[in-house]
C-alpha positions in Angstrom: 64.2 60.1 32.1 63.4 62.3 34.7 59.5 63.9 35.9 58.8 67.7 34.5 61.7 69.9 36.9 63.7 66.8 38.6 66.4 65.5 37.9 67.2 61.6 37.9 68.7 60.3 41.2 71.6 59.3 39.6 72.0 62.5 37.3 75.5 62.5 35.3 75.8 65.9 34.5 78.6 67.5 36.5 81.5 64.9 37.4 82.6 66.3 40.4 78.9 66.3 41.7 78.6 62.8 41.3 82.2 62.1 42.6 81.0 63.7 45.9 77.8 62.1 46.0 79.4 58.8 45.7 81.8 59.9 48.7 78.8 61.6 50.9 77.0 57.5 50.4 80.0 55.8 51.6 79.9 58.0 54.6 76.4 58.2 55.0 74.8 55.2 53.4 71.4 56.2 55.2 71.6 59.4 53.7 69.5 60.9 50.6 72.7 61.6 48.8 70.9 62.4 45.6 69.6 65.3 43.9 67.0 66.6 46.1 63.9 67.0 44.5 61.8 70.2 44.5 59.0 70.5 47.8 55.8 71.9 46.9 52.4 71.9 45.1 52.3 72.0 41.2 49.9 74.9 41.6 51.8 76.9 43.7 51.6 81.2 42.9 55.8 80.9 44.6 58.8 79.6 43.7 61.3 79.8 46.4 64.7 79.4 44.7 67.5 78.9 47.0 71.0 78.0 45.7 71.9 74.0 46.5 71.6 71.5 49.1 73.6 71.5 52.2 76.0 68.1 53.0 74.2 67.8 56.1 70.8 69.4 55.7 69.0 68.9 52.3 71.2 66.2 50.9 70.9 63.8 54.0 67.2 64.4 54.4 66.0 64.9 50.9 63.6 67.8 51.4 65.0 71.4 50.5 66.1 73.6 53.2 65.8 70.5 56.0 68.4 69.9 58.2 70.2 73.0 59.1 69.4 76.3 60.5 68.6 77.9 56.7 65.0 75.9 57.0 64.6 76.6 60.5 64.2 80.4 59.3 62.9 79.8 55.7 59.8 77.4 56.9 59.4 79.2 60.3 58.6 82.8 58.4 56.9 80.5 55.3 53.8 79.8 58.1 54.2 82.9 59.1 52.9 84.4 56.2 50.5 81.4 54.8 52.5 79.6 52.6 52.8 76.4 54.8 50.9 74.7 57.4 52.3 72.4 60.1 55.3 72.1 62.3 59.3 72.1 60.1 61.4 69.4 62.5 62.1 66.6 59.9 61.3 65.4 56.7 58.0 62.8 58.2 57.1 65.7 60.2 53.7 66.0 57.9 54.7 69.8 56.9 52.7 71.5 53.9 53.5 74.3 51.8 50.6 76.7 50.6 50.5 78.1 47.5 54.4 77.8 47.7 57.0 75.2 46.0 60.6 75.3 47.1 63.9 74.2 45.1 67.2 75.0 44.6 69.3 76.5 41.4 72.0 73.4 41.6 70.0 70.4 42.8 73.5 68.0 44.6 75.4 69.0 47.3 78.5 70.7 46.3 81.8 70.6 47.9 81.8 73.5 50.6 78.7 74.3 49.0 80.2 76.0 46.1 79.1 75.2 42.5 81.0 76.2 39.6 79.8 78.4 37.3 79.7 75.0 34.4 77.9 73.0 37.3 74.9 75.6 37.6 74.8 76.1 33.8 74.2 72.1 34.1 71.5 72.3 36.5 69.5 74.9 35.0 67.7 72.7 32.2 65.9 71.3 35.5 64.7 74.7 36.4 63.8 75.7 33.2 61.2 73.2 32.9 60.3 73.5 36.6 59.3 76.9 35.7 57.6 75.2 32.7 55.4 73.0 34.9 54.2 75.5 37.1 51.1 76.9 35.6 50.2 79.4 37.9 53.1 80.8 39.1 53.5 84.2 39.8 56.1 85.5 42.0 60.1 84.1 42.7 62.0 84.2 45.4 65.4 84.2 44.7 67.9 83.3 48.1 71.1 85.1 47.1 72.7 86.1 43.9 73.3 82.4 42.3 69.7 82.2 42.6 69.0 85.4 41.6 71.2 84.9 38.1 70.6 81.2 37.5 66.8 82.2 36.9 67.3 85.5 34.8 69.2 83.6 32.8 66.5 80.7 32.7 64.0 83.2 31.7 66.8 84.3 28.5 67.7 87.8 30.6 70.5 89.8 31.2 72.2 90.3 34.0 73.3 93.6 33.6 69.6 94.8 33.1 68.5 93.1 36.8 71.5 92.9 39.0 71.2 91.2 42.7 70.2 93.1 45.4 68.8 92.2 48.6 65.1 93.7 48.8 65.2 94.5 44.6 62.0 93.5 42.6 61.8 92.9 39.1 59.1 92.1 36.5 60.5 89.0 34.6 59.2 87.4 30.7 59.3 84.1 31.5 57.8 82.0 28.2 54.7 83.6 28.0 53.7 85.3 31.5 55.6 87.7 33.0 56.6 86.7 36.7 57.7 88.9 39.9 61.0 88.4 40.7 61.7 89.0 44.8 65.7 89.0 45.6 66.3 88.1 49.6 69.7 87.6 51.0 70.4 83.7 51.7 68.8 82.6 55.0 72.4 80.7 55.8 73.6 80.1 59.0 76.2 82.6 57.7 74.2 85.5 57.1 72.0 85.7 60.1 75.2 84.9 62.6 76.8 88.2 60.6 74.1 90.3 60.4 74.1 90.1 56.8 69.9 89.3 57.0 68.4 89.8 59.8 64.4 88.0 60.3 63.5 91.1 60.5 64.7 91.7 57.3 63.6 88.6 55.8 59.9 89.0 57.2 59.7 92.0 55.3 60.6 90.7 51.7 57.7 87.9 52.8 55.6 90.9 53.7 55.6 92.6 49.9 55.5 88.9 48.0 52.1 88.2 50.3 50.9 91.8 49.0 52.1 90.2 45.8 49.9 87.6 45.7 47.0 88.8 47.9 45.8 86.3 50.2 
């Protein structure tokens, strides 16, 4: 049994998942090293959906997005714009998010931090009834295109109709509401280092989902 959106923490669904979660304990016996659940109020308007947890971020601290330089961005331009209050340093740090719930489309660490396609199909029951369980939500923030497609297809969409694109918007049926869907490029270590997304960049996706929601 698992609570409305999480998964159990020893969820059998993808083999290889739970072969390297089995491999990441042995290493790292302190470690989470389980599906890491989602971060947020139940009443949140904003569903940050980012793709999975890092080895050494989110799957040894348990809390999305902490760890590794994809939260130091993500939470530092969250309290920028209102949707959480404190300081991001580690998962006691007594951080809150506003109006804002964060999770991820596959929720173990992958190898190399690359899901297979049958791994997110797997997952997506979870986020399916996250979606379910948040009653006022409004607008999603999808990091990257996994993200992007694992909730269009969540929501019974096609891909073909609302392809990726970083700064794209789309109005999205999911059940019965119809929810904004903002597409960002993936705050990774990867993509700022490149050039790929700049903060700058990033800021102003945050910028249009805060005129979104109003404050």
């Amino acid at each position: 049994s698992y609570s409305a959106g999480e998964p159990p923490a020893d969820c059998p669904r993808c083999p290889r998942l739970v072969g390297y979660r089995l491999e990441n304990r042995r290493k790292d016996p302190l470690g989470h090293n389980a599906p890491v659940r989602s971060f947020g109020p139940v009443e949140a308007r904003l569903l940050v959906l980012g793709l999975a947890p890092g080895v050494s971020g989110a799957n040894r601290t348990g809390r999305p997005f902490t760890g590794d330089w994809a939260g130091d961005l993500l939470y530092e331009t969250l309290g920028g714009f209102g949707f959480a209050v404190g300081r991001y340093e580690r998962p006691d740090d007594g951080l809150q998010l506003a109006d804002c719930m964060v999770t991820n489309a596959v929720r173990c660490a992958p190898p190399e931090n690359k899901p297979t396609p049958a791994e997110i199909a797997a997952c997506r029951m979870f986020l399916i009834d996250r979606l379910d369980a948040l009653p006022r939500l409004c607008a999603v923030l999808a990091l990257g295109r996994i993200a992007h497609e694992s909730f269009i297809r969540a929501c019974g969409g096609h891909l073909s109709a609302t392809p990726f694109g970083h700064g794209r918007e789309y109005d999205i049926v999911s059940g019965s509401r119809s929810v904004k869907l903002f597409d960002s490029y993936h705050c990774s270590r990867y993509n700022t280092n490149t050039g790929v997304l700049t903060a700058e960049m990033f800021r102003s996706v945050f910028g249009r989902i805060r005129a979104c929601l109003g404050a």
